[in-house]
N, CA and C atoms of all chains as a GROMACS GRO file, in nm:
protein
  546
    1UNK      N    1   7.966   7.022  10.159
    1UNK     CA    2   8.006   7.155  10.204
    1UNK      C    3   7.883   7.238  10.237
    2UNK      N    4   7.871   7.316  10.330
    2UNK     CA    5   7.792   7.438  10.410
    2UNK      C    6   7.762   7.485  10.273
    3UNK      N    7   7.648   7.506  10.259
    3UNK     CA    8   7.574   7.632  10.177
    3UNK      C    9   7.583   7.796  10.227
    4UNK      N   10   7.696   7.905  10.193
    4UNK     CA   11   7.675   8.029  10.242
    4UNK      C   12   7.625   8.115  10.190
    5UNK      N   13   7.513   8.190  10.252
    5UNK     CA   14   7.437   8.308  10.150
    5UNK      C   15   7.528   8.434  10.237
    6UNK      N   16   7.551   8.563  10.112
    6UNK     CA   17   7.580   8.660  10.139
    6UNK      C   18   7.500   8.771  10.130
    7UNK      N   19   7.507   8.872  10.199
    7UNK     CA   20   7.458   8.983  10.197
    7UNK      C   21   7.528   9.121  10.187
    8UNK      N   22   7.561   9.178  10.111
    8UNK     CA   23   7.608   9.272  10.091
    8UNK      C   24   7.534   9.437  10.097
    9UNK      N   25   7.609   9.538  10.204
    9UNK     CA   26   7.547   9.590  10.250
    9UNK      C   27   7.581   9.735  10.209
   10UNK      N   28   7.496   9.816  10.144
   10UNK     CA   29   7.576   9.957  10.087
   10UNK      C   30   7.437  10.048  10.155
   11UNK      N   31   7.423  10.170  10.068
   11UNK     CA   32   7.370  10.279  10.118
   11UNK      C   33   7.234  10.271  10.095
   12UNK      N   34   7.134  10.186  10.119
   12UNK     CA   35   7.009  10.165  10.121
   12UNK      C   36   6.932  10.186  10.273
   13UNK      N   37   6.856  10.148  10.289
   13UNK     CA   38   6.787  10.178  10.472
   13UNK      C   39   6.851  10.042  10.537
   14UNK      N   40   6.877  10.026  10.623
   14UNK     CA   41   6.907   9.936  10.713
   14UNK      C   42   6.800   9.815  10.701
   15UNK      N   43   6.688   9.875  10.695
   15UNK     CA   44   6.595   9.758  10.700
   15UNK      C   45   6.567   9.646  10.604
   16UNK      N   46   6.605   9.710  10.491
   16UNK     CA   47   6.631   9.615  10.376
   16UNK      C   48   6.737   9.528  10.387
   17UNK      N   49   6.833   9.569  10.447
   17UNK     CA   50   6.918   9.459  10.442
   17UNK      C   51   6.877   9.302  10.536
   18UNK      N   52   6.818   9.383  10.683
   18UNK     CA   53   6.746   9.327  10.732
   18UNK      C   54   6.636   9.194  10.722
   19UNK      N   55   6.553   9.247  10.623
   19UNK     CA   56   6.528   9.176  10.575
   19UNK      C   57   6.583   9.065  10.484
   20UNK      N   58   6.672   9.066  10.437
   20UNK     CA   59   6.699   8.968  10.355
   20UNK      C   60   6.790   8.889  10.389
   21UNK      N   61   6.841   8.926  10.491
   21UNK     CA   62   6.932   8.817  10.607
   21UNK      C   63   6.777   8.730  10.637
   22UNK      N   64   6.696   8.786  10.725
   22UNK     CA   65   6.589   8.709  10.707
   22UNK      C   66   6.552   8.618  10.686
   23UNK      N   67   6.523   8.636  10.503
   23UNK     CA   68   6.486   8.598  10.462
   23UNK      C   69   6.567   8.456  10.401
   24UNK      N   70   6.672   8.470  10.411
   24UNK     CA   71   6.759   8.380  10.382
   24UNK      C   72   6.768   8.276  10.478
   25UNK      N   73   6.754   8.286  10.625
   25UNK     CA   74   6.774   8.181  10.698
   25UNK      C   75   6.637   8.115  10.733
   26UNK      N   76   6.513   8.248  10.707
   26UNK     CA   77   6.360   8.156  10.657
   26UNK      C   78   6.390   8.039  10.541
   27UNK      N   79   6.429   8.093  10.446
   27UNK     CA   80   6.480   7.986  10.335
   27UNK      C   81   6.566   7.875  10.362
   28UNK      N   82   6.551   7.891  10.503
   28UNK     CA   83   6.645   7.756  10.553
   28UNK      C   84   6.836   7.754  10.556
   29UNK      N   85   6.866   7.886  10.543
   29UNK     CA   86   7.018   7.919  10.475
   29UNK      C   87   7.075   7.839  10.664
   30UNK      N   88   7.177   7.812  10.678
   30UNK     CA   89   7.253   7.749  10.795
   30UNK      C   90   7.328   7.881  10.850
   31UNK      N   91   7.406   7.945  10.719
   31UNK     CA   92   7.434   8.057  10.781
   31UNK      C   93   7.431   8.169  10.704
   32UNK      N   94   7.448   8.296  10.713
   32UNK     CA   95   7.444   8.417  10.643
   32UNK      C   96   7.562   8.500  10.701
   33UNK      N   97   7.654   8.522  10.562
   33UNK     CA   98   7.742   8.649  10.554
   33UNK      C   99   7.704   8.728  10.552
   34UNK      N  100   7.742   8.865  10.624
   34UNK     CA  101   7.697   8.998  10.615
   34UNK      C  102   7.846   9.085  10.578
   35UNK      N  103   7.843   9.140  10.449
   35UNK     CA  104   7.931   9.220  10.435
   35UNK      C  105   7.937   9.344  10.402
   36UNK      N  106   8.077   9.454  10.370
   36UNK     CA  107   8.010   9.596  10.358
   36UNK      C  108   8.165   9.626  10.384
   37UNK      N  109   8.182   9.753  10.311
   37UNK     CA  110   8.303   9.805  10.268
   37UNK      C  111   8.298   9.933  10.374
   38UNK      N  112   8.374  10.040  10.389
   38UNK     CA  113   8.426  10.153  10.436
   38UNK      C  114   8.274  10.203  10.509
   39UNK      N  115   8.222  10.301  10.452
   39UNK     CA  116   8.102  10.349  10.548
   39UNK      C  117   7.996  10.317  10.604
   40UNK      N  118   7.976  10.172  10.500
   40UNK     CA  119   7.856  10.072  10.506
   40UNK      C  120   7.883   9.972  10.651
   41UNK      N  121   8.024   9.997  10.644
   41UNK     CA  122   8.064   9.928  10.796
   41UNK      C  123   7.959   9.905  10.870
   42UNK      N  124   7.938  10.017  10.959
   42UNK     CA  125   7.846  10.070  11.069
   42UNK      C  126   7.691  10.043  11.045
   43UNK      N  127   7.609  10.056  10.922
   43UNK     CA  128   7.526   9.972  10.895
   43UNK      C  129   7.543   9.789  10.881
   44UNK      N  130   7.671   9.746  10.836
   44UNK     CA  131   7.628   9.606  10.812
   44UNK      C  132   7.617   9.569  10.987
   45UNK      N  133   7.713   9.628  11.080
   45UNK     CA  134   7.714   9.623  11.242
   45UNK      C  135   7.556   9.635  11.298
   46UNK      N  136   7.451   9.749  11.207
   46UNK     CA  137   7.350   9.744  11.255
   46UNK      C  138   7.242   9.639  11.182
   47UNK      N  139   7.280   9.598  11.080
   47UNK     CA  140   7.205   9.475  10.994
   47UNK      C  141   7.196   9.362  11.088
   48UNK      N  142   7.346   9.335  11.152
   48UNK     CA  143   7.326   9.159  11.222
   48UNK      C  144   7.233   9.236  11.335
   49UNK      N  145   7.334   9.332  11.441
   49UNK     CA  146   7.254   9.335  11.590
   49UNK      C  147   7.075   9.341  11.594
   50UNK      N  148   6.972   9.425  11.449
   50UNK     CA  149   6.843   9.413  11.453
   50UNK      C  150   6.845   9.294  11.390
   51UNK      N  151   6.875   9.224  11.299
   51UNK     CA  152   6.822   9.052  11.306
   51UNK      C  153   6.813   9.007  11.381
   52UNK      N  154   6.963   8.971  11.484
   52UNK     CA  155   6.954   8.917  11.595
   52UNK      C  156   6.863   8.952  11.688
   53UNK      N  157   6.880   9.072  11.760
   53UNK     CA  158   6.774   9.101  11.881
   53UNK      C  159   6.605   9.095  11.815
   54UNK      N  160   6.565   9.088  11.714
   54UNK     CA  161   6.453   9.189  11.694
   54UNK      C  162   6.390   9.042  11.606
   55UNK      N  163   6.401   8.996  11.501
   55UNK     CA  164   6.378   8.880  11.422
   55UNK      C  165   6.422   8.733  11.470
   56UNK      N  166   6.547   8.703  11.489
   56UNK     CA  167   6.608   8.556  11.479
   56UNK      C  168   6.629   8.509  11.644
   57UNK      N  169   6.564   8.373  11.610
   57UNK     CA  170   6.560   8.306  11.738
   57UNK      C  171   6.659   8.197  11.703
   58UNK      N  172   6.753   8.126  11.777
   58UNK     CA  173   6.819   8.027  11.770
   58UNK      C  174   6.964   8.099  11.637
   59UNK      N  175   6.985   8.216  11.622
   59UNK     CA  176   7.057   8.222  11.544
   59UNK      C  177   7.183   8.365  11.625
   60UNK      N  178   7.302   8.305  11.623
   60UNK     CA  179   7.413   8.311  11.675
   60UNK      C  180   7.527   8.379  11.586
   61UNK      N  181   7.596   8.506  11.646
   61UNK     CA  182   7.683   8.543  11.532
   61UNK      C  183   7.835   8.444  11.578
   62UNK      N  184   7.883   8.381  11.450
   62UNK     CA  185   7.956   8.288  11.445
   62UNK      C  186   8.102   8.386  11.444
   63UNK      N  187   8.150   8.462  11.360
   63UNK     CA  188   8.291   8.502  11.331
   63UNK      C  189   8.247   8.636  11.326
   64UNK      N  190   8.335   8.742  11.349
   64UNK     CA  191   8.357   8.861  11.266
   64UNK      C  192   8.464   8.902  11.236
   65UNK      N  193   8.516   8.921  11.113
   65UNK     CA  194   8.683   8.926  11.050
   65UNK      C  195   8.621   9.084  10.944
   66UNK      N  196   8.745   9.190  10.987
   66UNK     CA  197   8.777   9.307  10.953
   66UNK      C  198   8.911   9.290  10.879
   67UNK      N  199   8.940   9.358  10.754
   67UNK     CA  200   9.010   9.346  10.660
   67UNK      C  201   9.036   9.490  10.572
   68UNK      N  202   9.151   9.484  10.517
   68UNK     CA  203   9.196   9.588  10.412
   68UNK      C  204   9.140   9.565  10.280
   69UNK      N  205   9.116   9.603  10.172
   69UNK     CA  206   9.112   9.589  10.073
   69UNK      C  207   9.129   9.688   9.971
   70UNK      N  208   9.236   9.643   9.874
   70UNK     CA  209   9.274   9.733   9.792
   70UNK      C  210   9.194   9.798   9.644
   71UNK      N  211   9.131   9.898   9.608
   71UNK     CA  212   9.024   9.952   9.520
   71UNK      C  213   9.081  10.011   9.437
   72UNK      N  214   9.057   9.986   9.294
   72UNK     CA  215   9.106  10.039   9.184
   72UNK      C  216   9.060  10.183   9.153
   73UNK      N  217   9.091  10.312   9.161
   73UNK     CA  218   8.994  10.410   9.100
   73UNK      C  219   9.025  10.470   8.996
   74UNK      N  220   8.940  10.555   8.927
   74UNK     CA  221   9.061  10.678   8.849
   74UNK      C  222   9.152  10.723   8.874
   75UNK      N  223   9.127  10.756   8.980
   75UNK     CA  224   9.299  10.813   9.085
   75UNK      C  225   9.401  10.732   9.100
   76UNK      N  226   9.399  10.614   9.100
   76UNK     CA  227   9.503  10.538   9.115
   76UNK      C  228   9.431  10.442   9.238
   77UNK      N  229   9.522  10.365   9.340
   77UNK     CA  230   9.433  10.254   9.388
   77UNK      C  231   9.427  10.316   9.550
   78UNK      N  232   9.362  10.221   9.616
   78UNK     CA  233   9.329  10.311   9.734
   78UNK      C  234   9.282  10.182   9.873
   79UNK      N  235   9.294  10.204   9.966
   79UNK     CA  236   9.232  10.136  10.074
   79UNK      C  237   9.127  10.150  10.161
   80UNK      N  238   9.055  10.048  10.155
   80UNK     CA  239   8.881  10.028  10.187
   80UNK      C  240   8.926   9.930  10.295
   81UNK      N  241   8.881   9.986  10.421
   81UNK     CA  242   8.820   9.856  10.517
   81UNK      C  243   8.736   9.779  10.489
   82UNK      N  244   8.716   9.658  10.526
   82UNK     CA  245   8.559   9.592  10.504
   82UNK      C  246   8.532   9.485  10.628
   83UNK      N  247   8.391   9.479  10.647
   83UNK     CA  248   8.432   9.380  10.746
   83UNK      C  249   8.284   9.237  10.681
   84UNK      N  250   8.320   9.131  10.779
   84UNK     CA  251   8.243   9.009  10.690
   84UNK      C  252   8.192   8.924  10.842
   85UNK      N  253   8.024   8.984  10.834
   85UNK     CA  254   7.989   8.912  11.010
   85UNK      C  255   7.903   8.775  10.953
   86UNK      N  256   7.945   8.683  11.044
   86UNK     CA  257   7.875   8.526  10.962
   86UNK      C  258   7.769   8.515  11.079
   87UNK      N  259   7.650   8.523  11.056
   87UNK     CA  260   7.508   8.464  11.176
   87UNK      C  261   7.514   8.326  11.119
   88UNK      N  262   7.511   8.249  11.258
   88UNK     CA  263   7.524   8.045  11.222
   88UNK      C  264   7.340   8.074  11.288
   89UNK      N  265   7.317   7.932  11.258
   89UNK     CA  266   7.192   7.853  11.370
   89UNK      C  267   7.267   7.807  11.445
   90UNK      N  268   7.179   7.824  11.542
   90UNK     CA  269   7.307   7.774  11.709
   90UNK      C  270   7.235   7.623  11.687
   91UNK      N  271   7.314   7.526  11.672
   91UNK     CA  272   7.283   7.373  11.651
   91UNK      C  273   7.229   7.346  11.800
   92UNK      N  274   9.621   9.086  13.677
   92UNK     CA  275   9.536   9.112  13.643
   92UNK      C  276   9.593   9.193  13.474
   93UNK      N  277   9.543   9.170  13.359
   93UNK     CA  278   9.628   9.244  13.244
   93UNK      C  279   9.576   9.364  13.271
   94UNK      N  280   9.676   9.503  13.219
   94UNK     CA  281   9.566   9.640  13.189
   94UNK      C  282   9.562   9.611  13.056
   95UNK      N  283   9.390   9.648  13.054
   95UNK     CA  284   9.372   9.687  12.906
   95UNK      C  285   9.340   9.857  12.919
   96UNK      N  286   9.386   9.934  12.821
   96UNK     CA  287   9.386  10.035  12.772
   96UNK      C  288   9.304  10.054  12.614
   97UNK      N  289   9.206  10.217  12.653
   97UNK     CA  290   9.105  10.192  12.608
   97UNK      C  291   9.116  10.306  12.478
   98UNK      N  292   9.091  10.269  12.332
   98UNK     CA  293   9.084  10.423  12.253
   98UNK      C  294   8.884  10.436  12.218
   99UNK      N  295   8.848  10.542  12.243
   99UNK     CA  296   8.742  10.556  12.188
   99UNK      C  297   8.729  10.642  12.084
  100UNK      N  298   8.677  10.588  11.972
  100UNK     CA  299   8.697  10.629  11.821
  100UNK      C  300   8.532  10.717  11.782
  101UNK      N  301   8.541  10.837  11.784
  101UNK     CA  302   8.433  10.954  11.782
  101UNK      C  303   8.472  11.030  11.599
  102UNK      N  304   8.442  11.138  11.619
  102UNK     CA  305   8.465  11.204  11.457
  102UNK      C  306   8.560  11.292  11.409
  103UNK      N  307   8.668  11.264  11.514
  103UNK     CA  308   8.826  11.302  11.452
  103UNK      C  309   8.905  11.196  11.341
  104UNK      N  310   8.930  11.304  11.293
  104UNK     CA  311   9.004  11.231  11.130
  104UNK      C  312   9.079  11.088  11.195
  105UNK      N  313   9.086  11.006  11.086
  105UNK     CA  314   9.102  10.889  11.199
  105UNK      C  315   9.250  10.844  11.216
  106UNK      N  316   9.334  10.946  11.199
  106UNK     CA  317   9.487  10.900  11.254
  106UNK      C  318   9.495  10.978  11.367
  107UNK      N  319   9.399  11.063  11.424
  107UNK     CA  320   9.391  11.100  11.573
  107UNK      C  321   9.394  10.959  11.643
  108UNK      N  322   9.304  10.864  11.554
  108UNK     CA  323   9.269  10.756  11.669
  108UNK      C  324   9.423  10.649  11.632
  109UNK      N  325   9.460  10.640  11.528
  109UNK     CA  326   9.558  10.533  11.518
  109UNK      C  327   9.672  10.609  11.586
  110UNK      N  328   9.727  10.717  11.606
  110UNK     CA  329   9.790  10.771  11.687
  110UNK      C  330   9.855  10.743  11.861
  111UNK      N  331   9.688  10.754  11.865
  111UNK     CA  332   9.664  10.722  12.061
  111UNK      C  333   9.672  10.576  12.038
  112UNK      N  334   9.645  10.423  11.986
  112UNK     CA  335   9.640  10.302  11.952
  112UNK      C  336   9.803  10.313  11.976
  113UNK      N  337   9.868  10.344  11.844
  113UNK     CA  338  10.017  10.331  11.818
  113UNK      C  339  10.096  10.342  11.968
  114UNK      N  340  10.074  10.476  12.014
  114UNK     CA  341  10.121  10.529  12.157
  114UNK      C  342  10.083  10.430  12.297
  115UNK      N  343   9.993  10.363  12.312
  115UNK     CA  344   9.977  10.298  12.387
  115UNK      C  345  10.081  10.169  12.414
  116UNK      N  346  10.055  10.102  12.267
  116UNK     CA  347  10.121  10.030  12.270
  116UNK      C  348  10.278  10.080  12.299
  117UNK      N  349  10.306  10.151  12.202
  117UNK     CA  350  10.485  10.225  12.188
  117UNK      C  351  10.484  10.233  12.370
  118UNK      N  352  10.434  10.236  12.438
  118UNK     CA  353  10.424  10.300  12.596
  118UNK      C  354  10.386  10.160  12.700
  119UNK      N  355  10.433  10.038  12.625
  119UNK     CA  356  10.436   9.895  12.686
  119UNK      C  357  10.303   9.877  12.725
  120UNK      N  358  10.204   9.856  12.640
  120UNK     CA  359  10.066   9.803  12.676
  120UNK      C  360  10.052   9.747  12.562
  121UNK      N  361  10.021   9.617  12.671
  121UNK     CA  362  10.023   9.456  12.586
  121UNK      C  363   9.825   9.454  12.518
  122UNK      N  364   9.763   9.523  12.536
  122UNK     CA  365   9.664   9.513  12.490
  122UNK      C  366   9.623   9.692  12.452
  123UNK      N  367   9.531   9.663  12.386
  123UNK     CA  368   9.410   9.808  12.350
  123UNK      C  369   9.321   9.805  12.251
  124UNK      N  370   9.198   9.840  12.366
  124UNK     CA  371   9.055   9.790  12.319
  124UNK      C  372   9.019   9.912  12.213
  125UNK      N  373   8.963   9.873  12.062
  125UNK     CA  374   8.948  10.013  12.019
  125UNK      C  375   8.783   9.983  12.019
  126UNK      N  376   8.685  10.072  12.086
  126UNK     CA  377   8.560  10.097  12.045
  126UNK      C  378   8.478  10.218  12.040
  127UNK      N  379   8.387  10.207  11.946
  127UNK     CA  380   8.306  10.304  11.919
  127UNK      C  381   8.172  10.286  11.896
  128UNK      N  382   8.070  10.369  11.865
  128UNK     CA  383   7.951  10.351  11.890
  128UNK      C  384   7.893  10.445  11.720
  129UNK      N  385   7.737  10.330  11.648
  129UNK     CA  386   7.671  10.421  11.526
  129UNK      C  387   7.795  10.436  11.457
  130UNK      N  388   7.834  10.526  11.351
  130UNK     CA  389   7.855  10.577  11.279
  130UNK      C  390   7.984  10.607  11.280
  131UNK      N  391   8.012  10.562  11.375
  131UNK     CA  392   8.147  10.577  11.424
  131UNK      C  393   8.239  10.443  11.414
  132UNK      N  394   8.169  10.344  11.424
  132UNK     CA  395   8.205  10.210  11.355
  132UNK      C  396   8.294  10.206  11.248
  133UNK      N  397   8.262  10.207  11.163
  133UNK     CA  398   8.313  10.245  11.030
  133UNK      C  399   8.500  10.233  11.036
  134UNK      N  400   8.471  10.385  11.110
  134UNK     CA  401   8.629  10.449  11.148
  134UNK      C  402   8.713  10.369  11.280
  135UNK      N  403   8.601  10.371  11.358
  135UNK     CA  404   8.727  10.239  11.444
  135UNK      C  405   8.802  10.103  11.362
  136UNK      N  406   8.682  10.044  11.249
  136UNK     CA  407   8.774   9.934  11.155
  136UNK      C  408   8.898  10.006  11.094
  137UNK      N  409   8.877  10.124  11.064
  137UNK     CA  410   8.980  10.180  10.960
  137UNK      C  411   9.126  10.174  11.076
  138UNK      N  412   9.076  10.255  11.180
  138UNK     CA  413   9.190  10.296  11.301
  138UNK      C  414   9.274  10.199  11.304
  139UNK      N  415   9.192  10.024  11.356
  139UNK     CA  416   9.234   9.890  11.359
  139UNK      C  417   9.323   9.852  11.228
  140UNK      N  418   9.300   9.836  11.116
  140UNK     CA  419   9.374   9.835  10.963
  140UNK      C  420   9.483   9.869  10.971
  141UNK      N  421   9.487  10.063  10.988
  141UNK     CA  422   9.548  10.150  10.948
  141UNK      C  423   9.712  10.113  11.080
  142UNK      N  424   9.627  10.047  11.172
  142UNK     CA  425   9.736  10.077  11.247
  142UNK      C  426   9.822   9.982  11.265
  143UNK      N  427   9.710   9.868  11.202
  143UNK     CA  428   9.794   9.734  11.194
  143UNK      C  429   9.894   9.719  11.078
  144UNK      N  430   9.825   9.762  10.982
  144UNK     CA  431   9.915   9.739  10.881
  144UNK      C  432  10.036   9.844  10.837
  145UNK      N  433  10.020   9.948  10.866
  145UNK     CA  434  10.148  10.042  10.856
  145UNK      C  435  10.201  10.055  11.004
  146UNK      N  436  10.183  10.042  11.096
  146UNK     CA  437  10.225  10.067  11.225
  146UNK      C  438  10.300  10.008  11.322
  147UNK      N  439  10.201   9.895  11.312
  147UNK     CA  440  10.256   9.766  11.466
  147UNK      C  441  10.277   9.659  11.405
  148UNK      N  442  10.367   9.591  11.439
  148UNK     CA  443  10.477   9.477  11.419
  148UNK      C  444  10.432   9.401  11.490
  149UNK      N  445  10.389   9.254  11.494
  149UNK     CA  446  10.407   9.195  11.636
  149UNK      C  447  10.267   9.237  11.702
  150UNK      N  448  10.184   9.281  11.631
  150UNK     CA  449  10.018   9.280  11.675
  150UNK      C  450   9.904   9.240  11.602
  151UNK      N  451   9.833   9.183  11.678
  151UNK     CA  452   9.719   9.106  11.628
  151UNK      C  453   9.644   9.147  11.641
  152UNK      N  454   9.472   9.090  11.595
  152UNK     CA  455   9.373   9.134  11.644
  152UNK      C  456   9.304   9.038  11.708
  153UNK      N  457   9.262   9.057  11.833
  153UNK     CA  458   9.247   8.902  11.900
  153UNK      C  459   9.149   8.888  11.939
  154UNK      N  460   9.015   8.989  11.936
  154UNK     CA  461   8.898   8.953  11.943
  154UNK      C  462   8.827   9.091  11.867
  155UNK      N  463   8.712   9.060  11.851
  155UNK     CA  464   8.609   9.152  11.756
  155UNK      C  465   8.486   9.119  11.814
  156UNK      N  466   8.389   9.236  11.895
  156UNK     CA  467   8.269   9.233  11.943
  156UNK      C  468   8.179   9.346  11.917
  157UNK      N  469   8.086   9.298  11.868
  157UNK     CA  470   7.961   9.415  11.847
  157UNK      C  471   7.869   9.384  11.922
  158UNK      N  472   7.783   9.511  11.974
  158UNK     CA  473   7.676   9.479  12.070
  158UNK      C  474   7.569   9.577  12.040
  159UNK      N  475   7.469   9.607  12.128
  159UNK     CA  476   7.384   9.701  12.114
  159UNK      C  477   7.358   9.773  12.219
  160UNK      N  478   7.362   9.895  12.197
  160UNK     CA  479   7.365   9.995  12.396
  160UNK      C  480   7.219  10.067  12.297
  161UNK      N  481   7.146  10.041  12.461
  161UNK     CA  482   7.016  10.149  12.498
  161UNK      C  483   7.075  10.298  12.527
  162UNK      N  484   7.074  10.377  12.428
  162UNK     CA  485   7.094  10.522  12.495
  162UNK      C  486   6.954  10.627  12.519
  163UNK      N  487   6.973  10.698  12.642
  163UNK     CA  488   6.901  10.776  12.710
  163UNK      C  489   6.905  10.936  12.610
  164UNK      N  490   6.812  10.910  12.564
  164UNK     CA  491   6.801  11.046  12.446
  164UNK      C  492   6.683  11.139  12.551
  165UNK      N  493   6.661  11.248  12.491
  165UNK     CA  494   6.552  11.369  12.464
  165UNK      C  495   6.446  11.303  12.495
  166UNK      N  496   6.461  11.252  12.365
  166UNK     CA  497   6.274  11.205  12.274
  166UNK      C  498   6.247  11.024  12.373
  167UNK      N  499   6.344  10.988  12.470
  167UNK     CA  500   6.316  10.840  12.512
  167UNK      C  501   6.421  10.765  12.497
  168UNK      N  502   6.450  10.631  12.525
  168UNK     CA  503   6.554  10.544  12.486
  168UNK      C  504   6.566  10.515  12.329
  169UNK      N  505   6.691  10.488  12.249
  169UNK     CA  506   6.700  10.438  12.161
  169UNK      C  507   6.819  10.346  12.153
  170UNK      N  508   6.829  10.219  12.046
  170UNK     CA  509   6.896  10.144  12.048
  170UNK      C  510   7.028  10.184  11.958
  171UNK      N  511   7.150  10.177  11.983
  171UNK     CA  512   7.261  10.207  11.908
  171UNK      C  513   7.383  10.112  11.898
  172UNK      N  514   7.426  10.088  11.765
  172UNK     CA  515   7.554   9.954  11.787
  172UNK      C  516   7.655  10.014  11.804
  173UNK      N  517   7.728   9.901  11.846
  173UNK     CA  518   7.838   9.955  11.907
  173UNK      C  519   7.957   9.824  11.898
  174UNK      N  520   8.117   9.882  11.873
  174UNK     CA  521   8.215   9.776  11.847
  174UNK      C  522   8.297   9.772  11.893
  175UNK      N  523   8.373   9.653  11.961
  175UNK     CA  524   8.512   9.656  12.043
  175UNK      C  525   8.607   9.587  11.968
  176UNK      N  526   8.706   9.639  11.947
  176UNK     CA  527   8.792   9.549  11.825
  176UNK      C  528   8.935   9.540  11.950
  177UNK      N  529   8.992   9.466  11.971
  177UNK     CA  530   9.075   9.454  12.117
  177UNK      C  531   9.266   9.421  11.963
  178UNK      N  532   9.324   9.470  11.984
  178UNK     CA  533   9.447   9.440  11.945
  178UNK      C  534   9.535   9.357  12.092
  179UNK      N  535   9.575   9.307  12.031
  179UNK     CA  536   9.702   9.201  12.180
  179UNK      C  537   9.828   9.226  12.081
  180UNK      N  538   9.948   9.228  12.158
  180UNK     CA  539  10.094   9.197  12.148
  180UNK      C  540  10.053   9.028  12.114
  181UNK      N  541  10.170   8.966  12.001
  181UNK     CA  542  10.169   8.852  11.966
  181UNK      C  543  10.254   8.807  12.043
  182UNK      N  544  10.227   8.709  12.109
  182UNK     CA  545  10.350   8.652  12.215
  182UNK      C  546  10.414   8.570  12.121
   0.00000   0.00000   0.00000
C-alpha cells in the first residue's frame, strides 16, 4: 500500500505549511494530503498552488474532495466544511 | 453546447450565495460553476455543502479546480488562488 503523508493546515503563515509539504515529498513521500477545516480552507488552496508553481517539479495535484463535517462544541454540534487536496509525483 | 451558469462567491453571508446556486438550478440549469478568489474560498466550499446537503436532490459535485490568477494591484502584480467547484444535475 501507498505511503500517505498529511498536512494539516490551520492559522499559522502559509509558508510553513509550505514547507512541509516540501519537505515531505524531499523525503521521498509519493504523495501528500493537504487538509484544513472552515477558514483554513483558503490557505490549504494557497499551500498546494505555492508548492506547486514555486517549489515542486514533476508533482501533480491528484484529487480534491470538499466535505461536511460534524464538530462537537459547548454549544451543541455544528458544521465545518473541510476540504482534502492530494499532490501525486506525476509517474 | 451546455449553459453553464456562474455564482461568484465574495463577502456576503453565505446563504446569499447558496440562494443564487439553489435558484439557478430551481430555474432548469443543469450545471453551476461556484467560484471565488483568496479568502473567499473558504465560503464558496461552505455555499457548495450547504447547498448540497440541505437543498438539492439529484446534485452532484462533478468537478473541483483551483488555480492561481495574477492580479493587477497598486503596488504591481500579485499572485491570488482561486476555486471552481462546478455542481451537475445527476442524470
Amino acid at each position: 500500500m501507498q505511503k500517505e503523508n498529511t498536512v494539516f493546515v490551520g492559522n499559522k503563515p502559509v509558508m510553513n505549511y509550505v514547507l512541509a509539504v516540501v519537505t515531505q515529498f524531499n523525503n521521498g513521500a509519493s504523495e501528500v494530503a493537504i487538509k484544513a477545516r472552515g477558514k483554513a480552507i483558503s490557505r490549504a488552496v494557497d499551500t498546494a498552488e505555492i508548492a506547486l508553481n514555486r517549489f515542486l517539479d514533476n508533482v501533480v495535484k491528484k484529487q480534491i474532495v470538499t466535505s461536511t463535517e460534524v464538530i462537537e462544541t459547548d454549544s451543541g454540534k455544528t458544521n465545518v466544511s473541510s476540504i482534502e487536496i492530494v499532490l501525486a509525483q506525476n509517474k
